[in-house]
Biopython code that builds the backbone (N, CA, C, O; Angstrom):
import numpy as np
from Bio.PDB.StructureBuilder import StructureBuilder

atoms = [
    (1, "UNK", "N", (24.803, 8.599, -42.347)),
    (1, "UNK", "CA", (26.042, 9.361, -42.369)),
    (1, "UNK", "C", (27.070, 8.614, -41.518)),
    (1, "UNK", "O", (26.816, 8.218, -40.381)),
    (2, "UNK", "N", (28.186, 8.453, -42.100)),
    (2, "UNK", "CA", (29.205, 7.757, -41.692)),
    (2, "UNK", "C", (29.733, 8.318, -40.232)),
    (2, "UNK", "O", (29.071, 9.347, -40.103)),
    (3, "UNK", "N", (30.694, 8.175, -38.888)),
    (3, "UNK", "CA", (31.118, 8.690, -38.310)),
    (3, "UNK", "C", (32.240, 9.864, -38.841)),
    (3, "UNK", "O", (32.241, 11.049, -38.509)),
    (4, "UNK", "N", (33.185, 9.188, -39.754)),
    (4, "UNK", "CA", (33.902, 9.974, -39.913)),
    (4, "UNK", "C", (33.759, 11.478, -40.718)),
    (4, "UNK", "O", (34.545, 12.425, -40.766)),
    (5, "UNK", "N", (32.186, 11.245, -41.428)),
    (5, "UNK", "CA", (31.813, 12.586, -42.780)),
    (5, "UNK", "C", (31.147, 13.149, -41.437)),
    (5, "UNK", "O", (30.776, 14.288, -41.719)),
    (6, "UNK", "N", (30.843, 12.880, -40.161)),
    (6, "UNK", "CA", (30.321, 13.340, -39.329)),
    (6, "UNK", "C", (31.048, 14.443, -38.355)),
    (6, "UNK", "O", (30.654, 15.591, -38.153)),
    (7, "UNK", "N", (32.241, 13.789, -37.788)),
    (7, "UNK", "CA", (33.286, 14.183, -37.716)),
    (7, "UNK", "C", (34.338, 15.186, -38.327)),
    (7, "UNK", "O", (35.079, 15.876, -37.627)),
    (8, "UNK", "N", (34.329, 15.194, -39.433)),
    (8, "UNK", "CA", (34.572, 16.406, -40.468)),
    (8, "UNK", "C", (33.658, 17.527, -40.786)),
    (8, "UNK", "O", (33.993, 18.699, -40.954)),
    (9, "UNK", "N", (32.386, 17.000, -40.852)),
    (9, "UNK", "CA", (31.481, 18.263, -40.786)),
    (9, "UNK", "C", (31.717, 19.031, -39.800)),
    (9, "UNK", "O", (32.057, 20.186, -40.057)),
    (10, "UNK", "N", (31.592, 18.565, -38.297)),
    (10, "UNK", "CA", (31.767, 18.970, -37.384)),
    (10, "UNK", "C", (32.945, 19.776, -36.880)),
    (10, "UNK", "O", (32.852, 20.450, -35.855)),
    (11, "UNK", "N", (34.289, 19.693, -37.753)),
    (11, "UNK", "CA", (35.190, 20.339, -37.139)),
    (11, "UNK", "C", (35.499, 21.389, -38.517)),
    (11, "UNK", "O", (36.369, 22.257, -38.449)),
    (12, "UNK", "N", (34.615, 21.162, -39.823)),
    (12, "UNK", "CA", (34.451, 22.584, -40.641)),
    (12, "UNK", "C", (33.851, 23.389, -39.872)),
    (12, "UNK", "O", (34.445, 24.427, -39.580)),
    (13, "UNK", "N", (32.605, 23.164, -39.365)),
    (13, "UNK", "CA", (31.931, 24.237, -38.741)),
    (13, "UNK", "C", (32.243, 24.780, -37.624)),
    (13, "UNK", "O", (31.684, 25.789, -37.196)),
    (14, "UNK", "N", (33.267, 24.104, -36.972)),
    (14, "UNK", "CA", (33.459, 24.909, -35.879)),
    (14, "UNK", "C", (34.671, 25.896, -35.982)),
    (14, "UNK", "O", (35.024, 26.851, -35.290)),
    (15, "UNK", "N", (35.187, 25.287, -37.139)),
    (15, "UNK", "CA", (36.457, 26.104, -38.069)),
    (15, "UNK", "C", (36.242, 27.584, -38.380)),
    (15, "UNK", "O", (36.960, 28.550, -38.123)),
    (16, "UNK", "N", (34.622, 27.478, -39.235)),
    (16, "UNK", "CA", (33.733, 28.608, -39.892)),
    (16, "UNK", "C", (33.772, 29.438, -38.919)),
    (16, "UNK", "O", (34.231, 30.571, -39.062)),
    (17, "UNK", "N", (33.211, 28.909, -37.596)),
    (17, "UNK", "CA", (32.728, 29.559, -36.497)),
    (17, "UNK", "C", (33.697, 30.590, -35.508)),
    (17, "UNK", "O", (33.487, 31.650, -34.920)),
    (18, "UNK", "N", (34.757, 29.763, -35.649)),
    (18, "UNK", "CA", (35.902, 30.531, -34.750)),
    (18, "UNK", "C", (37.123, 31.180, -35.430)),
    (18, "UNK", "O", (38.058, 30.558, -35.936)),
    (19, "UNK", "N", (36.992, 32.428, -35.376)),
    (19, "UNK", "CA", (37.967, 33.172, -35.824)),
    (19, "UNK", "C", (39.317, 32.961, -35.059)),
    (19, "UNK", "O", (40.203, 33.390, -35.798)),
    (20, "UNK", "N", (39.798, 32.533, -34.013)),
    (20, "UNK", "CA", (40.922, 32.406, -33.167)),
    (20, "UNK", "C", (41.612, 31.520, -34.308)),
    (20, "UNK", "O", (42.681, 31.837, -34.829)),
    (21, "UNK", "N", (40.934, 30.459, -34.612)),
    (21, "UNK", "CA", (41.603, 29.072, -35.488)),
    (21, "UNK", "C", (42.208, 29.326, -37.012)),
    (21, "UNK", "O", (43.124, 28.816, -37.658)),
    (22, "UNK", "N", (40.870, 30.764, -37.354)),
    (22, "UNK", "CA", (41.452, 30.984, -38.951)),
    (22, "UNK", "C", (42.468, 32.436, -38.609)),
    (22, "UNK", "O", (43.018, 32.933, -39.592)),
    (23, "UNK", "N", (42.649, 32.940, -37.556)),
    (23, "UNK", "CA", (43.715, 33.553, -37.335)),
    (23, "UNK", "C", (44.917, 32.871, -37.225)),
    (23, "UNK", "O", (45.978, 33.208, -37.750)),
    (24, "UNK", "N", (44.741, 32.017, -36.609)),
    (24, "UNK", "CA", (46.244, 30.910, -36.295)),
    (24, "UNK", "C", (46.529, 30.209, -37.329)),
    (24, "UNK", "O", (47.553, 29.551, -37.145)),
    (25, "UNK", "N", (46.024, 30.054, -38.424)),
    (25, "UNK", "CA", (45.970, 29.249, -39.463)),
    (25, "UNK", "C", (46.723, 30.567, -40.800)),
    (25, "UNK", "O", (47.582, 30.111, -41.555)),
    (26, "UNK", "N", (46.527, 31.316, -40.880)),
    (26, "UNK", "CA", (47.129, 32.191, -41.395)),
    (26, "UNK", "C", (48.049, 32.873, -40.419)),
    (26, "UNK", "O", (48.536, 33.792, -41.078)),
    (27, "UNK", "N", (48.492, 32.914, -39.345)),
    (27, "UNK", "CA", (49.976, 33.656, -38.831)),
    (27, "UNK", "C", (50.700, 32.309, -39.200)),
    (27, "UNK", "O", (51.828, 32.202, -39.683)),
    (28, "UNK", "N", (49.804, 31.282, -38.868)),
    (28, "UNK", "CA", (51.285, 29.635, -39.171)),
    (28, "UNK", "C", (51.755, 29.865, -40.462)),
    (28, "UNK", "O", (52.934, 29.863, -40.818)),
    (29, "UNK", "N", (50.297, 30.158, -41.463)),
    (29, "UNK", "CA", (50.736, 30.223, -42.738)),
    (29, "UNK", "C", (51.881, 31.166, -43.470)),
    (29, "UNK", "O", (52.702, 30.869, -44.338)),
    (30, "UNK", "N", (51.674, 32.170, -42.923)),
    (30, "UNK", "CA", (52.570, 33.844, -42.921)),
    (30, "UNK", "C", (53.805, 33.448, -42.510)),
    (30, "UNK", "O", (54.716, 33.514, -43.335)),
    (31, "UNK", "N", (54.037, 33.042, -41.384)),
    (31, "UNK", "CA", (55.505, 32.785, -40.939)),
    (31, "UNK", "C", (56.110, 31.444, -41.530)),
    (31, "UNK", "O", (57.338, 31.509, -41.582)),
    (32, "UNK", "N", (55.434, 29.904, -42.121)),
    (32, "UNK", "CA", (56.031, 29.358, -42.849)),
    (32, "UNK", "C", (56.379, 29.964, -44.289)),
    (32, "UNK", "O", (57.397, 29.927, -44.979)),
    (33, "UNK", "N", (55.487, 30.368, -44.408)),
    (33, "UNK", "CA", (55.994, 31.450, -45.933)),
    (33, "UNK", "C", (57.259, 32.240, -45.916)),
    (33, "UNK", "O", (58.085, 32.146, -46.823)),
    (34, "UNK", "N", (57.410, 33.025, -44.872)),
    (34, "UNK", "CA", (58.241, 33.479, -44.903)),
    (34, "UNK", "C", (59.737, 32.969, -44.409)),
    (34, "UNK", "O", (60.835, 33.500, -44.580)),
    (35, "UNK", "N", (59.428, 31.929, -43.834)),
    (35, "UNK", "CA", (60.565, 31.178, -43.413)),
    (35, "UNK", "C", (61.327, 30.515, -44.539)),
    (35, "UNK", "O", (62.535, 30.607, -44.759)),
    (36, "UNK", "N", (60.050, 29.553, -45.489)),
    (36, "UNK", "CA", (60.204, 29.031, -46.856)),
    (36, "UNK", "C", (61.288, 30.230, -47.593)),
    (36, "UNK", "O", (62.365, 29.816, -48.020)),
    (37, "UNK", "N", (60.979, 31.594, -47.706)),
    (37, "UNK", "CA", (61.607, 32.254, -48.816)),
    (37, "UNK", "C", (62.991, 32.419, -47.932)),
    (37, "UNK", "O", (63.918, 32.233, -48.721)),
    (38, "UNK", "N", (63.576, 32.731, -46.430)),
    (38, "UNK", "CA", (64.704, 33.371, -45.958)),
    (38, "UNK", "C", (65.723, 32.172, -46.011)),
    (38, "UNK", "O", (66.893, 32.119, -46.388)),
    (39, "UNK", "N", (64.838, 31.200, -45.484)),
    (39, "UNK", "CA", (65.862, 29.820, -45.531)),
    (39, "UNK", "C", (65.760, 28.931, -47.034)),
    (39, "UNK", "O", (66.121, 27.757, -46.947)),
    (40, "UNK", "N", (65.329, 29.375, -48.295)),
    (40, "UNK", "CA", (65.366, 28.600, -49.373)),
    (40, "UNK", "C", (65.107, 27.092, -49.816)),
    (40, "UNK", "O", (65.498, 26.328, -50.699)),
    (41, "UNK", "N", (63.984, 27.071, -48.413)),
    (41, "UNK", "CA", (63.225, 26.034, -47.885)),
    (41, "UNK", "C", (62.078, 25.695, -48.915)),
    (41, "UNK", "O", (61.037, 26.219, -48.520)),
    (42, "UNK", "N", (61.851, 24.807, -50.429)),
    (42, "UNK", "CA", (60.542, 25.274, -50.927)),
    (42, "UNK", "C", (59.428, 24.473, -50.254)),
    (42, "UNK", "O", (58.247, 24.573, -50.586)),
    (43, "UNK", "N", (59.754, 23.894, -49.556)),
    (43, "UNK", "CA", (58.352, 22.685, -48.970)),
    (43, "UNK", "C", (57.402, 23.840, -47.828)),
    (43, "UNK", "O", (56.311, 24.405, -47.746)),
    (44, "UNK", "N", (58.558, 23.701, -47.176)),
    (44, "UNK", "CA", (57.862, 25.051, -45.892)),
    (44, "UNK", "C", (57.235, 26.290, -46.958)),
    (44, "UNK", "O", (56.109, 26.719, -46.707)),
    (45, "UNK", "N", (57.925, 26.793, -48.034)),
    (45, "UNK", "CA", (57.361, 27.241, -48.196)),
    (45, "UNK", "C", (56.008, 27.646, -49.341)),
    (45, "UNK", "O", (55.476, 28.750, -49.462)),
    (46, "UNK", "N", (55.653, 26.272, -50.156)),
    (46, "UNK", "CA", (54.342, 25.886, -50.113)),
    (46, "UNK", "C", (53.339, 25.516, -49.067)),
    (46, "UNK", "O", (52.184, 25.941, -49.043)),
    (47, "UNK", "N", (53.864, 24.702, -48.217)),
    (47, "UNK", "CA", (53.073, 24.968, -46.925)),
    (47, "UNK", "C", (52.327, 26.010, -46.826)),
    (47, "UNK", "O", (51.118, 26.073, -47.048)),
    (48, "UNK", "N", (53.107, 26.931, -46.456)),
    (48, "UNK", "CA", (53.082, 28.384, -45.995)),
    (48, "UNK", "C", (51.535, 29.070, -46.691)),
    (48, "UNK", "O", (50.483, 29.542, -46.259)),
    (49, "UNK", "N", (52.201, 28.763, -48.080)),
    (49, "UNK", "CA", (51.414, 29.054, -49.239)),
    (49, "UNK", "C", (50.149, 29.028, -49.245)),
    (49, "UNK", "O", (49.367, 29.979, -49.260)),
    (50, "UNK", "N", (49.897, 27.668, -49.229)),
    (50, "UNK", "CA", (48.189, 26.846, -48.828)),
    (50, "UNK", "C", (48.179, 27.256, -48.100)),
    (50, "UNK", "O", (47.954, 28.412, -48.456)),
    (51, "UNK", "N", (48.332, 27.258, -46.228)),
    (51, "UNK", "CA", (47.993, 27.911, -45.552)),
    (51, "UNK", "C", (47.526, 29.404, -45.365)),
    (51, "UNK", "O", (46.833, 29.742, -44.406)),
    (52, "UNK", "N", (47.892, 30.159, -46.212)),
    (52, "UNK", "CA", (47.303, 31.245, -46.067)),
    (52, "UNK", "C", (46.740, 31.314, -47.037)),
    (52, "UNK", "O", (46.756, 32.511, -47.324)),
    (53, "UNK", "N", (46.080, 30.643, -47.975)),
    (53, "UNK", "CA", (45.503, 30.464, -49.437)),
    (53, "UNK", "C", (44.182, 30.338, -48.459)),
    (53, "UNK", "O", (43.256, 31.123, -48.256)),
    (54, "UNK", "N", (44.543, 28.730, -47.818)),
    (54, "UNK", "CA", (42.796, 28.265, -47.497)),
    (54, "UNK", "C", (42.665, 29.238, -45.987)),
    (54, "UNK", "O", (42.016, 28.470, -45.275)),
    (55, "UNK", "N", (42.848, 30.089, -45.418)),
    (55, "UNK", "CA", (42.689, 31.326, -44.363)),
    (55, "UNK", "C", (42.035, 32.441, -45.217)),
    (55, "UNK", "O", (40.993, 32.929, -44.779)),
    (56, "UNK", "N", (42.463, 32.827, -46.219)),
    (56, "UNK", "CA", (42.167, 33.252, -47.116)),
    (56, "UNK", "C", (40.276, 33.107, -47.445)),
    (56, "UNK", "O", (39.236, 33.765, -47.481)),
    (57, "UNK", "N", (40.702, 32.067, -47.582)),
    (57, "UNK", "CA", (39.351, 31.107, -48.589)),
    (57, "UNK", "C", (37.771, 31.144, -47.456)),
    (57, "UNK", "O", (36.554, 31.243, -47.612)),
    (58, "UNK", "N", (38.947, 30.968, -46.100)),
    (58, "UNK", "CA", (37.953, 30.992, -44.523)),
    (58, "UNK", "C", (37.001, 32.667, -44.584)),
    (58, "UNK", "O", (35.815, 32.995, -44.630)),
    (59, "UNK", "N", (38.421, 33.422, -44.549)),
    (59, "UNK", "CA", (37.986, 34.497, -44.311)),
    (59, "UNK", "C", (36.962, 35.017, -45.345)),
    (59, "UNK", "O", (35.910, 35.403, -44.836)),
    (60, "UNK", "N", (37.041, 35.103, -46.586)),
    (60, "UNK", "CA", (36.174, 35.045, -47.380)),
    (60, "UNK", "C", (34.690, 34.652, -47.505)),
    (60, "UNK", "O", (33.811, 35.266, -48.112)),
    (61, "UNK", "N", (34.605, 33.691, -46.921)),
    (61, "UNK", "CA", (33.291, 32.593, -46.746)),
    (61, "UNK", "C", (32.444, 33.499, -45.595)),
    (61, "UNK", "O", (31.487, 34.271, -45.661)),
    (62, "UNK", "N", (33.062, 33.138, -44.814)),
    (62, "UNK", "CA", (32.904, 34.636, -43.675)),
    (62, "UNK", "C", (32.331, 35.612, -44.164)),
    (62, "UNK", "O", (31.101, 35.644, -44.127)),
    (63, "UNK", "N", (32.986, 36.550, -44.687)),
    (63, "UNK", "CA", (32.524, 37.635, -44.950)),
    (63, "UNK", "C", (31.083, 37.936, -45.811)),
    (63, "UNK", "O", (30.244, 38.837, -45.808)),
    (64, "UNK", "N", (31.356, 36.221, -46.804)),
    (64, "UNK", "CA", (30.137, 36.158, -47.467)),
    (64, "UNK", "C", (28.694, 36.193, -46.906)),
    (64, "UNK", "O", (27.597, 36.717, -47.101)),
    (65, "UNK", "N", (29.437, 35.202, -45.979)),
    (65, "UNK", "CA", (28.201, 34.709, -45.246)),
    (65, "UNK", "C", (27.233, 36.104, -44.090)),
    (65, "UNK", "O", (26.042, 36.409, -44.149)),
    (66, "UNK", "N", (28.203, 36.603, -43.259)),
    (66, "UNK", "CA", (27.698, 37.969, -43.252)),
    (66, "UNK", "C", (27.301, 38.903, -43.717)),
    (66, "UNK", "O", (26.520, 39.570, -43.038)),
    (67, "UNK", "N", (27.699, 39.420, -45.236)),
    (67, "UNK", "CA", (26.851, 40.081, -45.908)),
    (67, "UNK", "C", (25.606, 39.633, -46.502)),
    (67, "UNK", "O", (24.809, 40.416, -47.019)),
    (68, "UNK", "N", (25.389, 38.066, -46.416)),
    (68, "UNK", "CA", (24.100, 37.741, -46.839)),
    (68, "UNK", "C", (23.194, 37.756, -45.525)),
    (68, "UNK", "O", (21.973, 37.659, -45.652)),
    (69, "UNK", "N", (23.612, 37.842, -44.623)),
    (69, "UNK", "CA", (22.721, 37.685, -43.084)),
    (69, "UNK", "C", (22.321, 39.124, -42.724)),
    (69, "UNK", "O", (21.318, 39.398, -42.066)),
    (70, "UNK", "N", (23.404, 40.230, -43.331)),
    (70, "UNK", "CA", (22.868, 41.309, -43.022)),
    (70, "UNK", "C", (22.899, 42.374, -43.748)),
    (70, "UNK", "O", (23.583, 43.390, -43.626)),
    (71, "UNK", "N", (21.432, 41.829, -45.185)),
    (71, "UNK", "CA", (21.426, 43.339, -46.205)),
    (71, "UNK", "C", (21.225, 44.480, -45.821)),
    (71, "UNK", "O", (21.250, 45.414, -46.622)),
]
sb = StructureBuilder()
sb.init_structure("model")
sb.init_model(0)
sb.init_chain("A")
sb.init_seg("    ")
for serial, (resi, resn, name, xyz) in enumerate(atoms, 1):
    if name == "N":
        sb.init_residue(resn, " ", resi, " ")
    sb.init_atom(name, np.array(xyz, "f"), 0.0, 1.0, " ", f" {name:<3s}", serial, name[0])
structure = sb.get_structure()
């Protein structure tokens, strides 16, 4: 395993792990979104977009993953 696929594993899982990061990752996302639509900004606000798409995607995984740990 390469350093760098090592390195990336390592900072998915600690991604998975900590809710502080996929909270901050969706308020960044929420407020570029909404910045994107007030200021007619479309970059910010695709940004925005993905960002709370893949928070989204976090939180999800999450949840999966807990309901399989605890039928």
């Amino acid at each position: 395993m390469s350093p760098k696929t090592f390195i990336t594993l390592k900072v998915t899982s600690y991604i998975l792990k900590n809710k502080t990061l996929i909270i901050l990752i969706c308020i960044i996302g929420v407020s570029a979104f909404s910045y994107g639509i007030l200021k007619d900004n479309n970059l910010i606000f695709i940004i925005g977009l993905l960002l709370v798409f893949i928070g989204y995607l976090l939180i999800r995984r999450k949840i999966k993953e807990s309901i399989q740990n605890n039928p």
